[in-house]
Structure formats: C-alpha cells, structure tokens
C-alpha positions in Angstrom: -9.3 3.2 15.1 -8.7 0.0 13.0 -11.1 -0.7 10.0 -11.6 3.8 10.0 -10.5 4.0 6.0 -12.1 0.5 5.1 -14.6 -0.1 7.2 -16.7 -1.3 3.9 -14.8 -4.9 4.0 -14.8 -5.4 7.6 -16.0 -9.2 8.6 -15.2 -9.9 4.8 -13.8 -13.2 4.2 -10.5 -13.1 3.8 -10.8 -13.2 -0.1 -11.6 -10.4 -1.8 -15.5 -10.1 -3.3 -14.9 -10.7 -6.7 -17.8 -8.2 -8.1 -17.2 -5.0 -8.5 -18.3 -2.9 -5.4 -18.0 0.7 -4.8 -16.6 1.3 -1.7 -16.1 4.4 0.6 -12.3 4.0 0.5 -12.3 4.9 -3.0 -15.2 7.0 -3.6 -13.9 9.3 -0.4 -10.0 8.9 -0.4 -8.9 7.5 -3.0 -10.6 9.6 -6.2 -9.7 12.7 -4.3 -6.2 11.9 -4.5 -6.2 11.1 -8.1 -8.1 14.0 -9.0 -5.5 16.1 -7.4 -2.0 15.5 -8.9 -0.8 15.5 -12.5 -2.9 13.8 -15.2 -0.4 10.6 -15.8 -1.7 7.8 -17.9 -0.9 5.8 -14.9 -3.2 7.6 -12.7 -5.8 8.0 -15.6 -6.4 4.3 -15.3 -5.8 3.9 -11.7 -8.9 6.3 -11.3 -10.7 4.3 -13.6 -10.5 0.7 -11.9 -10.4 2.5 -8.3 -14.2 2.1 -7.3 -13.9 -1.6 -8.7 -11.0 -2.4 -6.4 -11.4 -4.7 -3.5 -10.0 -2.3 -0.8 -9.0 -3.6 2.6 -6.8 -3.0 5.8 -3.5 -5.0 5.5 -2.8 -8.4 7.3 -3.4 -7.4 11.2 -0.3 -7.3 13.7 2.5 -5.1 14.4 1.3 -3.3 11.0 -2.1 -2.2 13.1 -0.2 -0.7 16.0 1.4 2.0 13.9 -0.6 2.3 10.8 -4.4 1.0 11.6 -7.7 2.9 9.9 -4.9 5.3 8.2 -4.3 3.1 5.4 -5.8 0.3 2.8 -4.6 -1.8 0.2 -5.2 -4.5 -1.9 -3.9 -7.6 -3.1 -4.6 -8.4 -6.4 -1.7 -11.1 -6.9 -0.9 -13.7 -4.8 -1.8 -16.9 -2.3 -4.9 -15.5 -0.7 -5.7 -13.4 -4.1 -8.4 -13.1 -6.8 -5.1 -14.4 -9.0 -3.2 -16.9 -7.1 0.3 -16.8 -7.3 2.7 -18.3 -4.5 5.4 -16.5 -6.4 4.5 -12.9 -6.8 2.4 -10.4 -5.0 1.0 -7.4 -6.7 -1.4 -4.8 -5.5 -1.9 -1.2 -4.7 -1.2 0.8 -1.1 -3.3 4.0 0.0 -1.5 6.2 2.6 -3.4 8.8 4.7 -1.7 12.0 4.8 1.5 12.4 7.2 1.2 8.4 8.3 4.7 7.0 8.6 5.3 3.1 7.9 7.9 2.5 10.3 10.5 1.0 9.0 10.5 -2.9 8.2 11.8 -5.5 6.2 10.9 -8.7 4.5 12.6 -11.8 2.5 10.5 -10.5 -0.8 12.2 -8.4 -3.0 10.1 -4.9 -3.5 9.2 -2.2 -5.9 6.6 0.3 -5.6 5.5 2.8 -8.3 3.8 6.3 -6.9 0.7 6.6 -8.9 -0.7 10.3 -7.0 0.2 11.9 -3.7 4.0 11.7 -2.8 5.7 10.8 -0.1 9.1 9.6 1.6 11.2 6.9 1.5 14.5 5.8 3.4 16.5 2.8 2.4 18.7 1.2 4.5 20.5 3.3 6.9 20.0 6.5 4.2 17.6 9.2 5.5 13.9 10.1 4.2 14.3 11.0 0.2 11.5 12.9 -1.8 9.7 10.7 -4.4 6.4 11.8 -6.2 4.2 10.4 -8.9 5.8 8.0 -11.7 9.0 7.3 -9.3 9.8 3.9 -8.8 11.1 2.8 -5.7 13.1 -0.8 -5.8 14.0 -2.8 -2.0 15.8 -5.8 -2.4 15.3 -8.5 0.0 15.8 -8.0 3.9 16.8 -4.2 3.3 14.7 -2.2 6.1 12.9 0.3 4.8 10.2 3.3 6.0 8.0 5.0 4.0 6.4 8.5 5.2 3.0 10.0 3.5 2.8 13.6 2.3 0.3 15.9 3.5 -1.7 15.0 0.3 -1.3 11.1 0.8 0.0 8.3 -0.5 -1.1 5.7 -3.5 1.1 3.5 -4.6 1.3 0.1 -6.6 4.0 -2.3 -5.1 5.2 -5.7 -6.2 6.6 -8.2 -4.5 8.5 -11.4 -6.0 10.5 -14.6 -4.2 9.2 -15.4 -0.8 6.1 -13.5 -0.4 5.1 -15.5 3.1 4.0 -12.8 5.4 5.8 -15.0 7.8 9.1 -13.4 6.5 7.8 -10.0 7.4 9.6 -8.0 10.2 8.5 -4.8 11.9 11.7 -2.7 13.4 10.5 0.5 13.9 13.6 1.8 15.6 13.8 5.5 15.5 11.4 5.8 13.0 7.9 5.9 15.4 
C-alpha cells in the first residue's frame, strides 16, 4: 500500500517541514539498517542526521506501481527543495528488502553512493552486479538502469546534475518486473 514506509508525511505539502521531526521511517527502518552493517564514517553520520531528515515517498506515477510503501527518500537539493537548485538534485533513497526498481532512465546524469544495506545494480544492457556499502555507482544520462534491494535493504545517497525535470524521467521496466 502506498504511504506504508512514510506514512508520517502523507498530506504534507509538497515541501519538506523544515524542523526537525522524528519520523517512523527512520526511527523503524532506517536506524535498523545503519546499525546493522559496517561502522563507515559515512554511515556514522548518516545515522546521526537520519531522525532529522524529511522522509517521504517519491514523486507518484509509474514509480508507485512497482515500488509504492516499500521505499522513501528525500530531496534535499533541488526545485521543490529545502535548498533550491534547478541544476542539481541531491538526496538519500531507502529500499525495503528484495524491492526491485525496475529499470528506468532519465536526461540527469546519476551517481549513487551505498551508505548501509547492499544491493544490485544493472547498467545498460549488463546483468545485476553486487555493490555494498562505500560503492559508488555512476549513470550517465538516458542509460536505463535497475536497481534490486538486498534482503537487508537498501540506503543510498544519489545525485543528480543537468536536467533534473522529472519530466525527463522514463519508466521501461522491460524484463525486469
């Protein structure tokens, strides 16, 4: 059911509440996950602005169909953003565990850094690779990509830069589903 993981937000405008609020997402899913894998600095500080991160469930559409209330992310960076950009988007991804992302493509070019959990990538036409905490994942623009949750989860931070208009976002789930 859509709004499951981050339910917490739902009706929210769609700006995020600029005051620090501990939400379930984080307290329940999110902390877990941290607590779990390998003490990186990088997770060390993700666990320590977690709570204080406005969780939410991505833009709705074809995204929902595959992926609704088994995932939440934010956006920190960009139009719609506590810090505007029109330029760059920046924010962090939670993944329920085994959820695939079918595969998709956009005009942005990507990278995403695992932060705890691990999970599965395939680029292009390659097949699902392995990549785990501290990997860094890069997806230039229009390559279609999927990404597959471990049975731990998934949390991620994942950059975008050049035309970040959801507009220029394409769901082709293909074999993937």
């Amino acid at each position: 059911a859509a709004g499951a993981i981050c339910s917490a937000t739902e009706g929210a405008p769609d700006l995020p509440v600029v005051a620090p609020v501990e939400q379930p997402v984080a307290a329940s899913l999110v902390l877990p996950l941290l607590d779990a894998g390998p003490g990186s600095p990088l997770a060390a500080a993700m666990r320590s602005v977690a709570p204080l991160i406005p969780w939410r469930e991505p833009p709705q559409g074809e995204i929902e169909k595959y992926m609704g209330g088994r995932n939440c992310m934010s956006r920190l960076v960009g139009p719609d953003s506590l810090f505007r950009s029109d330029a760059i988007g920046f924010g962090t991804f939670y993944m329920a565990p085994d959820v695939l992302y079918p595969r998709h493509m956009h005009a942005a070019e990507e990278i995403y850094v695992v932060v705890s959990g691990g999970g599965s990538w395939a680029l292009g036409d390659g097949g699902f690779e392995e990549r785990g905490p501290g990997n860094v994942i890069h997806v230039t623009p229009w390559l279609p990509h999927a990404l597959r949750a471990n049975d731990q989860g998934l949390l991620m931070l994942w950059a975008w830069q050049g035309n970040i208009d959801l507009d220029a976002y394409r769901m082709d789930p293909g074999d993937d589903d």
